[in-house]
N, C-alpha and C positions, 0 to 999 in steps of 0.2 A: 774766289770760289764761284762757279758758275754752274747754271743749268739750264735745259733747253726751255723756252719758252711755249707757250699753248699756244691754241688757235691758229689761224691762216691770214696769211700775208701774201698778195702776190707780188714777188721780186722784180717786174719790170715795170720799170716807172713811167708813167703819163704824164702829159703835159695838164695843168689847172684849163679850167677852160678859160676864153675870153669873152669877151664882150662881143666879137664877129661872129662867137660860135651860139651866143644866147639871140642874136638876132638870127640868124639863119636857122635856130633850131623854133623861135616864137614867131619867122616870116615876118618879120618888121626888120625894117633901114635901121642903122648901127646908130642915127639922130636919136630914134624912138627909146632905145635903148639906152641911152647916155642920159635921157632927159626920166626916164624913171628911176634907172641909179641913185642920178644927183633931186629928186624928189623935186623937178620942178613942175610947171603945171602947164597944162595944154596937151595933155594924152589921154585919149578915151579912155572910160572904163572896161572897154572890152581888149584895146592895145595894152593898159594894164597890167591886167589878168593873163594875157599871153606872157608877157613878158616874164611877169612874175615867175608862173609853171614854169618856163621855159629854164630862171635861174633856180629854181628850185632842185628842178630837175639835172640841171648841170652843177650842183651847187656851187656852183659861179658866185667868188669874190671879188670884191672891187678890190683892184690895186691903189691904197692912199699915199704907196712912197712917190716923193716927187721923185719925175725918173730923173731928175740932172745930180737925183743921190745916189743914183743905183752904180755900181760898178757894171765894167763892161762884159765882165761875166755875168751878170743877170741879179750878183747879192747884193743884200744891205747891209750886209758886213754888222747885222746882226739874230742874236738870239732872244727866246721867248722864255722865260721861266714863270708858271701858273703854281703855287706854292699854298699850303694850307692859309697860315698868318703868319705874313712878314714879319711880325709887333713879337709872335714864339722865338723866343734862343734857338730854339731846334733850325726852324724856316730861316732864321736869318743867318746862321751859322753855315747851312748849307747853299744860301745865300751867295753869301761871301767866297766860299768853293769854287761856286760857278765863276764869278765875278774876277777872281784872281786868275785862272786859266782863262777865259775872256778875255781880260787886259793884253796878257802876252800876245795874244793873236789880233790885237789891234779891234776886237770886234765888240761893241756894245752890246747890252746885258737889257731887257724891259722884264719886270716883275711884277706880280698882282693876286693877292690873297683869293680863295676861294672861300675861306671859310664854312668847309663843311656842305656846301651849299652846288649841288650839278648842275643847276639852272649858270650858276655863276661862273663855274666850271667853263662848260660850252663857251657862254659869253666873252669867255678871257680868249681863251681860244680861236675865237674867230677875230674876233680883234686885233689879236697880234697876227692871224695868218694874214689877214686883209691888208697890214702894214707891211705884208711880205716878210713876214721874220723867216732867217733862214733854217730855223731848226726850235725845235719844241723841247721843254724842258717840264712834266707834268709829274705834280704832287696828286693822284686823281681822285676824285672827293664821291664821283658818281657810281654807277653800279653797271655801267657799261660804256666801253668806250670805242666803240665800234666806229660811232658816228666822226674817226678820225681815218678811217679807211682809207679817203682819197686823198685826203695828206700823204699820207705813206708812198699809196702808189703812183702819186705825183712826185714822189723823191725828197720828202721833206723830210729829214734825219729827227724823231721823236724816242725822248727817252723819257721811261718814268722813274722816278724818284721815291722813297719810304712804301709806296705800296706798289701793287702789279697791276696792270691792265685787266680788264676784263672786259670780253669777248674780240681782242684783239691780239696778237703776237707782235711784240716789239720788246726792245731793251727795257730790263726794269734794274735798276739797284736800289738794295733791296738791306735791310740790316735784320742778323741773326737775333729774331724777337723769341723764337718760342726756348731757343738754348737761352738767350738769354734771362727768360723770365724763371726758367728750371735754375738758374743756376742761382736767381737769389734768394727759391725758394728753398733749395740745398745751405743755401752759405746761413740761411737764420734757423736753420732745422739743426746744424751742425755747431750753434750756440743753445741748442737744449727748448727751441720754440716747435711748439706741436699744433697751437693756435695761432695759425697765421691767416690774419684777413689778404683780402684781397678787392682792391677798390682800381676802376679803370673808368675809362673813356667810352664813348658809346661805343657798342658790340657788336654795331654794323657794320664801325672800321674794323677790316681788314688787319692793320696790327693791332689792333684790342684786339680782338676775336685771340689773333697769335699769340699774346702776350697770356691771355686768361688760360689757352689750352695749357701752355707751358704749367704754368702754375698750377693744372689740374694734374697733368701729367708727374710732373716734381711730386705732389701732394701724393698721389696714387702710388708713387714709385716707394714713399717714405713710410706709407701706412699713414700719415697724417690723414685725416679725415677734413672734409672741404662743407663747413656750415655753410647755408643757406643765407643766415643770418651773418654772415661772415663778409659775404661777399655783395657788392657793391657794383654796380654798372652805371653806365651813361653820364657820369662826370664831368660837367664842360665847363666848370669854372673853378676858382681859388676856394670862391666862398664854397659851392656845392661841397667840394672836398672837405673842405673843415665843418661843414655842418653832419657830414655824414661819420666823417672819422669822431665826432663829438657823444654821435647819437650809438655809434657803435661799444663805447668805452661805459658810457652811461646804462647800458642796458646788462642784465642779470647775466649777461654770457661774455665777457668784453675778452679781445685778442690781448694777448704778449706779443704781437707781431703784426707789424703791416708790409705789404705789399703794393706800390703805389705803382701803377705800369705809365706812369704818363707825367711829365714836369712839370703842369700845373697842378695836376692832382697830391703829386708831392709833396710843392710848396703850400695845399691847403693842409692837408694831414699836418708839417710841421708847425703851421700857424695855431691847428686846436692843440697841441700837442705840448705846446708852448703855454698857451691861455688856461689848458687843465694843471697846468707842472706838473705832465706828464712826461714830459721832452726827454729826462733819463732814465726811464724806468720800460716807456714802450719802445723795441726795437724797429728800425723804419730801414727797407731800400726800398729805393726808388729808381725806375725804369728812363732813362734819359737825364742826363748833368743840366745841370740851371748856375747862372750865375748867384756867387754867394753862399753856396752849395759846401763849398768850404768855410766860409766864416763863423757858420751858425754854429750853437752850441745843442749838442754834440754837433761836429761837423758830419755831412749825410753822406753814408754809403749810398754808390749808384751803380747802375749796371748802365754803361755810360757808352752810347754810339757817337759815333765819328760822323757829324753830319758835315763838318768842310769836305774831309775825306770822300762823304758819296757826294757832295756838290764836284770836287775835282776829278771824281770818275766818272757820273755823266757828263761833265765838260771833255774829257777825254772818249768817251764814245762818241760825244756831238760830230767832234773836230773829226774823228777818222773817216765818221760815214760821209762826211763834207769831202774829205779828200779824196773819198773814192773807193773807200775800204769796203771789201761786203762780207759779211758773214749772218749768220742763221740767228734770228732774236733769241737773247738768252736772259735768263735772272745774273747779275752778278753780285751773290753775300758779302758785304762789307763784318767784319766782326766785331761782337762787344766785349766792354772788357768790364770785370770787376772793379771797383775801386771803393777800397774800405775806409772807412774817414773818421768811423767810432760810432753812431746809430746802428748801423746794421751788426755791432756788434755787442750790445745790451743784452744780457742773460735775462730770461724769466725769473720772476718770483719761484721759489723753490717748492709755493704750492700751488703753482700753473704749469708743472712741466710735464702733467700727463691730462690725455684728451677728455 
């Protein structure tokens, strides 16, 4: 499934600048310039300062691949993947996606966590553009990603990955979050739950945000009513989870149903859920499979995306914009599927089944 992409792109590609174009744009010899690059000493502070503008201005990377790696086409025969955290099943799962489509095309794969973090973002980014990676592979953590422009229009093939760009048009794959979070608000509504919480991820991300409307929308569509006291945000850990789902059950209003949009979030709800001997009695889905997901008791319903899956279709948009392919940036929907395992399907107490 696919959809056009926002924003503006211009289709003809530039060349990056060099090094003879940062000196002819800062009027300093190409020595001046090699010798502030590489940070050595003996240039004024005012040669400096030109210089500097000058690569600012151009944003002018150094090239660190050795050229006797480069092929004679100009690659390095490899790609860039900038990924939430490696150490997530989600990240590493799509990970591996990438990395198996990579293989077959003989091309190396460099990876490195953002964690949440756009300062870290940018930094990965440039780092791998500066090693000349031939193509970009972004999980993007920031709230604008514009600052990738000259990538693009210099011909660098960038796909984003779990979220979309913003304030840039480019490839996103992208997974069906807001059906999906409707659909598991349907599947515990459709075991007899009218109290169903709802605990997520910070609600700056992009799929949080998705995942919560769904579950508003679900909620709204059923007549379920959406407490205040229900609901849960900014979740960034195992423990955060389990102390919130703990504080939630303890209190004078407590759910027959969770909602957990996020796989560490999951595994904290099933760890209080556990420690109350609560584990058969509250119903749980959760948004995104985790390993072990199956062993636990009750084993956990998920609304489970395919993150190899979108690893191997941005590896297949990589490869085609590399070969030459062009076509107009779009979203492309990977789907989620249900899978019930026995949590998400616990009935309420028979005197919690009205709001």
């Amino acid at each position: 499934m696919e959809g056009p992409a926002d924003q503006r792109v211009d289709p003809d590609p530039r060349p990056r600048a060099t090094m003879r174009d940062v000196a002819a744009l800062a009027g300093v010899s190409l020595k001046t310039v090699s010798r502030v690059i590489n940070g050595e000493r003996g240039v004024s502070t005012a040669l400096l300062a030109q210089v500097e503008r000058a690569v600012a201005q151009l944003d002018y990377r150094p090239n660190l691949s050795a050229s006797n790696l480069r092929r004679a086409d100009g690659k390095t025969a490899a790609i860039a993947a900038v990924l939430e955290d490696l150490a997530n099943p989600f990240s590493a799962a799509l990970l591996r996606g990438l990395e198996d489509e990579a293989r077959e095309r003989g091309v190396l794969l460099f990876a490195g966590s953002v964690d949440e973090d756009p300062q870290r973002e940018r930094d990965l980014v440039r780092a791998f553009t500066m090693r000349r990676a031939d193509a970009l592979v972004i999980a993007p953590t920031g709230e604008d990603q514009s600052y990738l422009y000259g990538d693009l229009r210099s011909g660098t093939p960038i796909v984003f990955v779990d979220r979309a760009p913003r304030g840039l048009s480019a490839d996103a794959v992208l997974a069906d979050n807001t059906v999906g979070a409707q659909r598991a608000v349907r599947h515990l509504a459709a075991y007899g739950h009218r109290r169903i919480a709802y605990l997520g991820d910070l609600l700056a991300i992009p799929t949080a945000a998705e995942r919560y409307q769904g579950y508003r929308d679900a909620c709204q569509d059923l007549g379920i009513p959406t407490r205040p006291s229900h609901t849960v945000h900014d979740l960034r850990s195992v423990d955060a989870a389990a102390a919130a789902v703990t504080a939630l059950l303890d209190g004078g209003d407590p759910p027959t149903a969770l909602f957990t949009s996020q796989n560490l979030v999951t595994i904290g709800a099933v760890s209080a859920l556990q420690r109350l001997g609560l584990h058969d009695r509250v119903a749980v889905v959760g948004f995104d499979d985790f390993p072990a997901a199956d062993l636990l008791q009750p084993r956990i319903t998920v609304i489970a995306q395919d993150p190899a899956g979108m690893g191997r279709m941005a590896a297949s948009l990589v490869f085609r914009r590399l070969d030459g392919e062009h076509w107009p940036p779009a979203r492309h929907i990977v789907p989620v599927v249900l899978t019930e395992r026995g949590s998400g399907e616990i009935r309420p107490p028979a005197h919690a089944d009205r709001p």
